[in-house]
C-alpha positions, -999 to 999 in steps of 0.1 A, spaced: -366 -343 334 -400 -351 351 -399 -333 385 -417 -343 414 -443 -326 435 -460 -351 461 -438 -332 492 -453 -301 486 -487 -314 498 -469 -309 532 -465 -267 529 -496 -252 537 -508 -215 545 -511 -212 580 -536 -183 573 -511 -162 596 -493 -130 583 -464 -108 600 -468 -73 602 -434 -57 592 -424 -26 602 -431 -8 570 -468 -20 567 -470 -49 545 -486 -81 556 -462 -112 552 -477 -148 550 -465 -175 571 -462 -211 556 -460 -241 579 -441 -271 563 -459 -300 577 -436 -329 566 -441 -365 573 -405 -386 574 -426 -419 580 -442 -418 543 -419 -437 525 -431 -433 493 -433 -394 493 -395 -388 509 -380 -410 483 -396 -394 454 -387 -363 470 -350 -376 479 -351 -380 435 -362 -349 431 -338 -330 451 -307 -353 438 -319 -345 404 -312 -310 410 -272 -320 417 -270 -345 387 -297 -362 364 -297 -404 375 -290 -411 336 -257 -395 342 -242 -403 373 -228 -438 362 -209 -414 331 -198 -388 359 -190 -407 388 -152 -417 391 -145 -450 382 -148 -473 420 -168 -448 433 -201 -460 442 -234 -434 437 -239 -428 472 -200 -418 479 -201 -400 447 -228 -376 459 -216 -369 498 -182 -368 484 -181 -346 456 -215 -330 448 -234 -324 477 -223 -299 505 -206 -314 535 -228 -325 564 -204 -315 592 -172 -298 572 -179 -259 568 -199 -242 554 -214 -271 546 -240 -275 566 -249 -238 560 -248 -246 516 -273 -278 528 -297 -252 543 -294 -230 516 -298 -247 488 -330 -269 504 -343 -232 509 -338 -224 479 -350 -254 461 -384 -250 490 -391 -219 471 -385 -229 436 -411 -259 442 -435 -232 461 -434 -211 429 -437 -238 403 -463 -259 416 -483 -238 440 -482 -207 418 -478 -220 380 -444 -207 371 -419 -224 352 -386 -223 376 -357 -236 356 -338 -261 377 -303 -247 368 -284 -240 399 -265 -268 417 -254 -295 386 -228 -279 377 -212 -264 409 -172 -271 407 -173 -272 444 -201 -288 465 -196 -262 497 -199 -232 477 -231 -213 471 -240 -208 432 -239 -174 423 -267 -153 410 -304 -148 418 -313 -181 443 -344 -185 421 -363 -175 385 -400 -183 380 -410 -173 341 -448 -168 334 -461 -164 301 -498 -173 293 -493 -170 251 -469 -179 230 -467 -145 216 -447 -118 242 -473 -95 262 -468 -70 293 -489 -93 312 -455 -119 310 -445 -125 348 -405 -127 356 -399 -131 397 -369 -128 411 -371 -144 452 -339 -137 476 -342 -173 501 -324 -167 529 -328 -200 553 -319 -202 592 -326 -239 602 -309 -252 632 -302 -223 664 -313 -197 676 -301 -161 665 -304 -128 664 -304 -120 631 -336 -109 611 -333 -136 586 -368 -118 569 -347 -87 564 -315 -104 556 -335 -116 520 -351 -85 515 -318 -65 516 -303 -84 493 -330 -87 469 -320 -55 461 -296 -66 443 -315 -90 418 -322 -61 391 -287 -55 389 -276 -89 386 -306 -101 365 -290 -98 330 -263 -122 342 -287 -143 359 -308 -150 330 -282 -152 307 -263 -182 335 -294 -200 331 -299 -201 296 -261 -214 294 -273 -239 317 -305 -248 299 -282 -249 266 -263 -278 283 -293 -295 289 -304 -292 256 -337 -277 269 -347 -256 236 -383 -248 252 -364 -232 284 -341 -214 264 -370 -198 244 -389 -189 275 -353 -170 289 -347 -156 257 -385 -135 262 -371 -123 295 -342 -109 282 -364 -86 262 -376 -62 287 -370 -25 267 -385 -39 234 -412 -63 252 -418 -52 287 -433 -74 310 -442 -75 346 -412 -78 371 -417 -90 407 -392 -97 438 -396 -118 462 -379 -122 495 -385 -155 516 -370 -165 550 -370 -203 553 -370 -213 595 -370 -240 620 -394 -231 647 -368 -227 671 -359 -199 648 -393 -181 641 -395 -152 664 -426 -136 651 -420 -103 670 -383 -103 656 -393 -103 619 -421 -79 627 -391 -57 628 -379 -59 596 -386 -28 568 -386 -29 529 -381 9 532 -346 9 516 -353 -17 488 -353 -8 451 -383 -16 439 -404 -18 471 -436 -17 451 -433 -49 431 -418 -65 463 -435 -97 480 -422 -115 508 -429 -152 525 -417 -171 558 -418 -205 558 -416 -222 591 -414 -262 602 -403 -287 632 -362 -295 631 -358 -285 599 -323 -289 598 -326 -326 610 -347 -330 578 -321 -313 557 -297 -341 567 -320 -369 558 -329 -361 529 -296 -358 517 -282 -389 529 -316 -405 516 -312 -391 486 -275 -403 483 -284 -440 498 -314 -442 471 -292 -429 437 
């Protein structure tokens, strides 16, 4: 399915970097997003129901007397007050955030495989929160790209925690989860019928006989309220497992959780 990319006109380098503990220089994102342009929120409210369940099959998936909109606060998106709910709806916008950063800011291919097929809509999905595939020939070369980015998102109060290190942490954990991973998305892309997306996965899976260049990411996803600069200064990629090919992002924006909400329900109103 077509997926849009007019919102991400709003997330823009703020030229600022965090200075971690360790050394490295972390960029900061602002997301600068406009609720009063109509047009842009509800193709973005299409592209991030999309992600839940294509429109050409809601009408087939839906219960019978259930309308759209009930269908999707009811039974496929997270909760907006019942927990965790609230804490899967920041999640998985993080997570989606970064999957659009990566595929239309950076040129990967990020299959959208995640959330359609959740049994329960306040559950996370398991695996790594996001895949971008690079390949520049058709033919497999050690130039290939795979990333691998931990999103960890903290959108509404204030806290303590080091959401920045909180993603790097467990990005540790994405090479040994990879295989499974990849091979949950290519089911996924199966289901879809998505031949191309399979092909592309199937490279990846290759990595002894066809190497290829494997990155990790780790991005923390915050309401301003939330972005303690001095706090995630603190934060140290010394223990992770492949600190080298490690890159890390903070995105910050206004009320972000108050955004969260709105597009969902905007998104369920408009199905």
């Amino acid at each position: 399915m077509p997926w849009t990319k007019e919102h991400i006109q709003w997330l823009h380098d703020t030229g600022e970097v965090i200075a971690i503990s360790t050394g490295e220089n972390v960029p900061v994102y602002e997301f600068a997003y406009d609720l009063a342009n109509e047009e842009v929120m509800s193709h973005w409210a299409r592209h991030f129901r999309n992600h839940y369940c294509a429109d050409d099959a809601i009408e087939i998936l839906k219960p019978e007397g259930m309308t759209k909109t009930q269908y999707f606060l009811n039974l496929k998106f997270p909760h907006k007050t019942k927990s965790p709910g609230p804490s899967i709806r920041a999640g998985d916008f993080a997570e989606i955030l970064v999957a659009d950063y990566l595929a239309f800011l950076h040129n990967y291919y990020v299959p959208r495989t995640r959330y359609d097929r959740k049994i329960i809509g306040n559950e996370s999905s398991k695996g790594s929160d996001v895949l971008g595939f690079k390949q520049n020939n058709p033919s497999p070369s050690s130039r290939d790209e795979l990333i691998i980015y931990e999103v960890k998102a903290r959108l509404s109060e204030n806290s303590a925690t080091n959401t920045l290190q909180t993603a790097i942490d467990d990005s540790s954990k994405d090479e040994i989860r990879l295989a499974e991973s990849l091979n949950g998305a290519k089911q996924r892309l199966y289901d879809q019928r998505d031949g191309a997306g399979m092909a592309v996965v199937s490279r990846f899976q290759k990595n002894v006989d066809q190497p290829y260049k494997k990155i990790f990411g780790a991005a923390a996803v915050l309401t301003d309220s939330s972005c303690c600069v001095g706090a995630l200064a603190e934060a140290s990629s010394q223990e992770h497992s492949s600190r080298a090919q490690l890159e890390m992002i903070v995105i910050r924006g206004p009320e972000l959780m108050s955004l969260v909400h709105s597009l969902y329900q905007r998104a369920a109103n408009e199905a």
